[in-house]
C-alpha positions as CSV (number, residue, x, y, z in Angstrom):
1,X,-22.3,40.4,8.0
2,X,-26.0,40.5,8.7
3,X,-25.6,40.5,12.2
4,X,-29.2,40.3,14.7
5,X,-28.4,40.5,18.5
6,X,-31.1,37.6,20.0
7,X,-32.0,40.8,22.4
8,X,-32.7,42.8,18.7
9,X,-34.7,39.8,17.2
10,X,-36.9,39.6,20.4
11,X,-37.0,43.1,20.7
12,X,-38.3,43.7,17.2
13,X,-39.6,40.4,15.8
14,X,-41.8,39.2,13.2
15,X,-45.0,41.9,14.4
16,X,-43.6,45.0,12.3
17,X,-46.6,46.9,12.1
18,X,-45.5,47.3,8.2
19,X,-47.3,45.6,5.6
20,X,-45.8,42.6,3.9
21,X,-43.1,42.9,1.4
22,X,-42.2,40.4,-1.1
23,X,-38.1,41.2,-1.6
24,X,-35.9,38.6,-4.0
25,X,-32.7,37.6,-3.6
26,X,-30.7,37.7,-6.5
27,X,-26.6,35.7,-5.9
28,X,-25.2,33.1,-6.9
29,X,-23.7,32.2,-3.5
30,X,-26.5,29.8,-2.1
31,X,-25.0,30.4,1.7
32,X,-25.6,34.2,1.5
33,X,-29.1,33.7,0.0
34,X,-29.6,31.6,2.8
35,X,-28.3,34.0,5.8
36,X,-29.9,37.0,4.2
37,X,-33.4,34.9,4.0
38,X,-33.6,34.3,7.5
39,X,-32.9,37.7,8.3
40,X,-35.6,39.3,6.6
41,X,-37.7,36.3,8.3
42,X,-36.8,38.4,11.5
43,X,-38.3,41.4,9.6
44,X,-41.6,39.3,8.7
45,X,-40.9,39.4,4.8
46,X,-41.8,36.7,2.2
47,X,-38.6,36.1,0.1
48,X,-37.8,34.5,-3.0
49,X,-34.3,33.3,-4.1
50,X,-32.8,33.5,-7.6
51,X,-28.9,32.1,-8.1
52,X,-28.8,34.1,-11.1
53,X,-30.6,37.3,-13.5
54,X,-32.4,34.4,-15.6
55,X,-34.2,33.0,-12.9
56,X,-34.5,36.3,-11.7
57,X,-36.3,37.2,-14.6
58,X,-38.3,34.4,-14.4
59,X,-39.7,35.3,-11.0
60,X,-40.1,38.8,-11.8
61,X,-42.5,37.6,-14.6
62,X,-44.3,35.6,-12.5
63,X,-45.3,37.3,-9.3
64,X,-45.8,40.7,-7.9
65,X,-42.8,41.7,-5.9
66,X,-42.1,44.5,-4.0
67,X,-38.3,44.7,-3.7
68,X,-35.3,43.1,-5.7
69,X,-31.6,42.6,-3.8
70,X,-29.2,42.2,-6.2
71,X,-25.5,41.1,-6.3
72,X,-23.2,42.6,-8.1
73,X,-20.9,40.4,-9.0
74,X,-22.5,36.8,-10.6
75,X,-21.1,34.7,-13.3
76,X,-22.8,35.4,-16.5
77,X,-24.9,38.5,-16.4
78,X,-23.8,41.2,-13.8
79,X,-25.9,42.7,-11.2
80,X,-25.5,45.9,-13.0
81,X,-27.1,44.4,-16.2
82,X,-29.4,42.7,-14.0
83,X,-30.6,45.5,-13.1
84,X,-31.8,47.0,-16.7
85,X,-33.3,43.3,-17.0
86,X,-35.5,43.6,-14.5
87,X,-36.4,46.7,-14.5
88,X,-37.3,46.6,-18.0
89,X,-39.7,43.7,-16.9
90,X,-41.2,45.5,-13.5
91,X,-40.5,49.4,-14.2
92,X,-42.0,49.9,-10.7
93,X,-39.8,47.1,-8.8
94,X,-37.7,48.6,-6.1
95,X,-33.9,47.3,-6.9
96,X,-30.9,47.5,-4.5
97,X,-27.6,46.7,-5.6
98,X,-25.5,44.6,-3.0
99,X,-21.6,43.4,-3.2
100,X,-19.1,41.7,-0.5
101,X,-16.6,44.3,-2.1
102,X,-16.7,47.9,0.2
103,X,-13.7,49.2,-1.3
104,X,-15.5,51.0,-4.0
105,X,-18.7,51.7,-2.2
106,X,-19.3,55.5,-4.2
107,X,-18.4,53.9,-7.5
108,X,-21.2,51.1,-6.7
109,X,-23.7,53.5,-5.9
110,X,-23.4,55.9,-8.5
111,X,-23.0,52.8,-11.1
112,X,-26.2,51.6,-9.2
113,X,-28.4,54.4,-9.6
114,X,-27.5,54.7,-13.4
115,X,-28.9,51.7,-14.1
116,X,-31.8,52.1,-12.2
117,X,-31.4,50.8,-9.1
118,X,-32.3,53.0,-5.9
119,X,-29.0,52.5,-4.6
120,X,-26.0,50.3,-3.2
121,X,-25.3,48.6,-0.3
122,X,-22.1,46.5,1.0
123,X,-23.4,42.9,2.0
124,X,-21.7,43.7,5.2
125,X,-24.1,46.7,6.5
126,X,-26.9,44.4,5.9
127,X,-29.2,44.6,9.3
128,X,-32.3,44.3,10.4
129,X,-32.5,48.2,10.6
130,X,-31.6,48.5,6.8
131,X,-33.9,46.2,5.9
132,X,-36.8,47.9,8.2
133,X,-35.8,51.0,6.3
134,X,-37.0,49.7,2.9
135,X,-40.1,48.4,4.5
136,X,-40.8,51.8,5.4
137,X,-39.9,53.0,1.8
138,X,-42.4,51.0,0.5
139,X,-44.9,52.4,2.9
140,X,-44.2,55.9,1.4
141,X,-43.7,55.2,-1.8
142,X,-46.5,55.8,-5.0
143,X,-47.4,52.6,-7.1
């Protein structure tokens, strides 16, 4: 899970050539949130950390963000629910649903995109190319 070769990391560092994104973690697993931020610290990204949709919404109040990752499963609200919360708050944020659970991977993205999220992604295809992909998506796509 979020794997980056040290050749990768050298290879395509912090100097993306992409403007800077603003992305939150949203899971209640403070090791993940941990991993996943210095990842997207290898993809030059400012991050924010929530442990659950309340902060979440919190933050989403607060600052501008460009991109909301989301966990699925979390104790209390849901990352589908989530979703509709934050969305609701930002209509423009960008959402991506994310769970440790592949067996269902269709299921998750269809349940994903009906609530509004752009789609879903098991925690364990998360790579520095997946996340360079939404940095590009947010150089294409109209505010």
């Amino acid at each position: 899970m979020l794997l980056v070769s040290n050749q990768a990391a050298g290879r395509r560092g912090l100097d993306t050539g992409l403007p800077m994104t603003r992305i939150l973690i949203v899971d209640d697993q403070a090791a993940f949130r941990r991993q996943f931020r210095q990842l997207l610290a290898l993809a030059g990204v400012s991050v924010l950390e929530a442990q659950d949709i309340a902060e979440a919404e919190m933050l989403v109040r607060a600052t501008s963000l460009d991109l909301a990752v989301v966990d699925l499963m979390m104790p209390g609200v849901n990352g589908l629910e989530g979703v509709t919360r934050l969305k609701r708050l930002a209509p423009t944020l960008r959402v991506i649903l994310i769970s440790a659970f592949r067996d269902h991977t269709d299921l998750f993205r269809t349940a994903a995109r009906q609530a509004g999220a752009e789609t879903f992604i098991a925690k364990d295809d998360l790579d520095l190319d997946v996340v360079r992909g939404w940095q590009s998506a947010e150089t294409r796509a109209p505010r």
